[in-house]
C-alpha positions as CSV (number, residue, x, y, z in Angstrom):
1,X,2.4,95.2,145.7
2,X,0.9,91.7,144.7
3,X,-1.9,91.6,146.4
4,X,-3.9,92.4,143.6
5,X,-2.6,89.4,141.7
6,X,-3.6,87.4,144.7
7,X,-6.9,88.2,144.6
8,X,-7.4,87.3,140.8
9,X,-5.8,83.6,141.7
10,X,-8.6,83.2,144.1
11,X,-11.2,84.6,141.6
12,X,-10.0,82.6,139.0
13,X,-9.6,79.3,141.1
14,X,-12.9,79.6,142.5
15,X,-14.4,79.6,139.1
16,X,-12.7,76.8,137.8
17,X,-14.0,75.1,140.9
18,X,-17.8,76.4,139.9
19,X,-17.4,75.2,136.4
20,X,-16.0,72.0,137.4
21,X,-18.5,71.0,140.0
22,X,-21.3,72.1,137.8
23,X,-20.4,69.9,135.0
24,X,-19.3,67.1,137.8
25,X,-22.8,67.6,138.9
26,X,-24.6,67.2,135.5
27,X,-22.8,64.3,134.8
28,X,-23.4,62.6,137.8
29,X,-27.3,63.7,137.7
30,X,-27.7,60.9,134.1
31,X,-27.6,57.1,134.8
32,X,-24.4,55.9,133.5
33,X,-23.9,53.7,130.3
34,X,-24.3,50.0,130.9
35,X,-22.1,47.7,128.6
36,X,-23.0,44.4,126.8
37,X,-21.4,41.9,125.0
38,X,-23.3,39.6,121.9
39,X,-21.7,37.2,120.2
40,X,-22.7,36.6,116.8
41,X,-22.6,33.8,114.0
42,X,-19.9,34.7,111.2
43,X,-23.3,34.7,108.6
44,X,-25.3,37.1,110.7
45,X,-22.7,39.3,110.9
46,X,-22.3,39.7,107.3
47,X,-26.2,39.6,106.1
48,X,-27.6,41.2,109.5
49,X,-30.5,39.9,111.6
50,X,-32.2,40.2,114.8
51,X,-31.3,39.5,118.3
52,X,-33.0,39.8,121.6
53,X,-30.8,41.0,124.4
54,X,-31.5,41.0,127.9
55,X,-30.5,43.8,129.8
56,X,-29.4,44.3,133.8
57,X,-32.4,44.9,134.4
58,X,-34.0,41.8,133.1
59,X,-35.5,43.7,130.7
60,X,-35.5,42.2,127.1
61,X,-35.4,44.3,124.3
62,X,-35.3,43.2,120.1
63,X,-32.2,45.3,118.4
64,X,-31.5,44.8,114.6
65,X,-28.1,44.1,113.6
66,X,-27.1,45.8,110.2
67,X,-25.0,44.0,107.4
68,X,-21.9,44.1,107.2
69,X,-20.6,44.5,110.9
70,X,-17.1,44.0,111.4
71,X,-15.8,42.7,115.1
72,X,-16.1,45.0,117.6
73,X,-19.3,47.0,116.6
74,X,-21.0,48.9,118.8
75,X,-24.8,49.2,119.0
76,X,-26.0,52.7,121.0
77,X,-29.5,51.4,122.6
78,X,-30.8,55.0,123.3
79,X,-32.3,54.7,127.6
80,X,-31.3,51.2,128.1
81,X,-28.3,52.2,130.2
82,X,-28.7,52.8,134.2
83,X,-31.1,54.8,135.7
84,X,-30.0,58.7,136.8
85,X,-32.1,61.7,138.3
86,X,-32.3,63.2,134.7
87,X,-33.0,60.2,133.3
88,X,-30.8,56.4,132.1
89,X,-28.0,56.5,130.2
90,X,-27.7,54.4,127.4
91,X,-27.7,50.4,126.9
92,X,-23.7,50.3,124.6
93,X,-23.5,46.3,122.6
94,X,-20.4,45.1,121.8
95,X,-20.7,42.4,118.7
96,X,-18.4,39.8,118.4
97,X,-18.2,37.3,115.4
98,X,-17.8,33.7,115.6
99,X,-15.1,33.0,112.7
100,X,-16.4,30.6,109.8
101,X,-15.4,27.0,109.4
102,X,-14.1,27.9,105.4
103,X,-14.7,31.7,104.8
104,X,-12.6,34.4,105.5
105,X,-13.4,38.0,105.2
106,X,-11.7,40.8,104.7
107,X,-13.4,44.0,104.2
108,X,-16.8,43.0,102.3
109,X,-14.8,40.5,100.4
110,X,-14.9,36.8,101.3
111,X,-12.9,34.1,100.2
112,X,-13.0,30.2,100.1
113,X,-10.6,27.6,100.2
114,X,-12.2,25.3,97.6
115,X,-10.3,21.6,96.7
116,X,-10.4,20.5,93.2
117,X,-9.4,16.9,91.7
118,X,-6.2,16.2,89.4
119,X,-8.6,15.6,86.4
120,X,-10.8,18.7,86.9
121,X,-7.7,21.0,87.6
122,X,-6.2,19.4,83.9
123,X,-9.3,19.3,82.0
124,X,-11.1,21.9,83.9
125,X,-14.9,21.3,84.6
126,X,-17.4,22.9,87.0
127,X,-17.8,22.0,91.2
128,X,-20.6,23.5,93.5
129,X,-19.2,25.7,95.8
130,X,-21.1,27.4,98.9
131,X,-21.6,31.2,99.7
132,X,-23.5,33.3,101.9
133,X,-26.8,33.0,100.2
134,X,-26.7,29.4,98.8
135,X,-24.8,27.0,97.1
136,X,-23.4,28.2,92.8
137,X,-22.1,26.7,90.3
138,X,-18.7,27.3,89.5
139,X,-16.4,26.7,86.0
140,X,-12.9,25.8,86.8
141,X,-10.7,26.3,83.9
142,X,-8.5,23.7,81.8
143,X,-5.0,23.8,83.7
144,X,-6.0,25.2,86.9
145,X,-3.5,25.1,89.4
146,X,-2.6,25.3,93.1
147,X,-3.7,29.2,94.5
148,X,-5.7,30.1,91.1
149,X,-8.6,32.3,92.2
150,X,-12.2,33.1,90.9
151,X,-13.7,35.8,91.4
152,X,-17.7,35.6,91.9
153,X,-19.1,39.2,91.5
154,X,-21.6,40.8,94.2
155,X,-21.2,37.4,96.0
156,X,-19.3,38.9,98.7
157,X,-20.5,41.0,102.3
158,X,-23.6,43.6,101.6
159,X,-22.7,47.1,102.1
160,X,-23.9,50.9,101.6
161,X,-27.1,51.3,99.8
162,X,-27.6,48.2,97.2
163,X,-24.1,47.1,97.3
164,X,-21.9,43.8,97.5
165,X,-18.4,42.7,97.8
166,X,-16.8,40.0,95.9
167,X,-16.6,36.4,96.8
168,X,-12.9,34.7,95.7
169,X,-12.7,31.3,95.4
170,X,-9.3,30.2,95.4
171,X,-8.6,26.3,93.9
172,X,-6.2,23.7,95.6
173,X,-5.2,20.7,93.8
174,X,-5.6,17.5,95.6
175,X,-3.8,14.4,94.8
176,X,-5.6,10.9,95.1
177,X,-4.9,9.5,98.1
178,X,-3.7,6.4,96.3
179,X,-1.6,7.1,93.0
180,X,-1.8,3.7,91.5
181,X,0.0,1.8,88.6
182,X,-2.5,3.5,85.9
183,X,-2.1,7.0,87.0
184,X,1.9,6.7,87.2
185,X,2.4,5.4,83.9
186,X,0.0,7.9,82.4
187,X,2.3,10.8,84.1
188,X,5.6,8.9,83.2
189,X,4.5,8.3,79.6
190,X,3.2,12.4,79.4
191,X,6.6,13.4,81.0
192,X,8.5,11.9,78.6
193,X,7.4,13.2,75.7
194,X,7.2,16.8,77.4
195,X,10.0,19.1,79.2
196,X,7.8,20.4,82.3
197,X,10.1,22.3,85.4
198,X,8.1,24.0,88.0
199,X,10.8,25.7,89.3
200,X,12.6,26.5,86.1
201,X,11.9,30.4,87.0
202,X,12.8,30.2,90.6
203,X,15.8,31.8,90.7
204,X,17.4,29.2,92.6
């Protein structure tokens, strides 16, 4: 009474085993994928370059790294991989980026931790400050404080066709190392004559 359903099992398993042993096969007939690693300088990685990379083969071979990689981006080298009876598969870099000594990035934006002086953070005045390209000019404002940020346009990571992330450049306020007679007295004599509580909004 089953036997007919028996038979179709049979059919059916047999062609599953067909299919599989064809693609199995066709798979196995293309060198497999052979797997680098490049580690990259932090600057590279954000205006893109050129590195030579030397294969398993000992071949050497020139790959261009576009702008803007992030960590972990793979490069496809098309026939670079290992050799198969139809022919290699592919050559797959892995980029990783060296981190910066005083940029951070996130996205295409960068920022930098920039230290300012008690007189230019009160009277504001303008410091040199580095990016990606070359060393700007940079206005700090009158009353600057700890965490204020500036925001240099198009001075950021390059990205897409013609464009540019922002560079933030945020201020921190360091203290002489020495606050001598002078410098207290100033501050006592100003705090006098002024009611000044940083933490007056606090909540506390």
């Amino acid at each position: 009474q089953f036997g007919g359903m028996d038979g179709m099992e049979d059919i059916f398993a047999e062609f599953m085993g067909g299919t599989q042993g064809k693609r199995g096969r066709q798979s196995q007939s293309r060198g497999s994928d052979a797997n680098y690693a490049l580690t990259i300088p932090f600057v590279e990685a954000c205006l893109g370059g050129k590195r030579r990379v030397t294969l398993s083969n000992d071949k050497t071979i020139d790959i261009t790294i576009p702008p803007g990689v992030n960590d972990g981006h793979k490069m496809r080298l098309r026939g670079q991989g290992m050799p198969g009876a139809t022919g290699p598969g592919d050559g797959i870099v892995e980029l990783h980026i060296e981190p910066h000594p005083y940029f951070t990035r996130k996205d295409n934006d960068l920022t930098l931790e920039a230290p300012i002086s008690l007189p230019e953070a009160i009277l504001g005045g303008t410091i040199t400050v580095p990016t990606l390209t070359g060393p700007v000019a940079v206005k700090v404002p009158k009353g600057a404080n700890n965490g204020t940020s500036l925001r240099l346009k198009g001075k950021g990571v390059p990205h897409g066709k013609d464009q540019k992330g922002d560079m933030f450049v945020k201020l921190r306020v360091v203290l002489p190392d020495n606050v001598d007679d002078e410098l207290a007295e100033a501050v006592e004599k100003w705090s006098k004559k002024h009611s000044y509580d940083p933490r007056k909004n606090t909540g506390w």
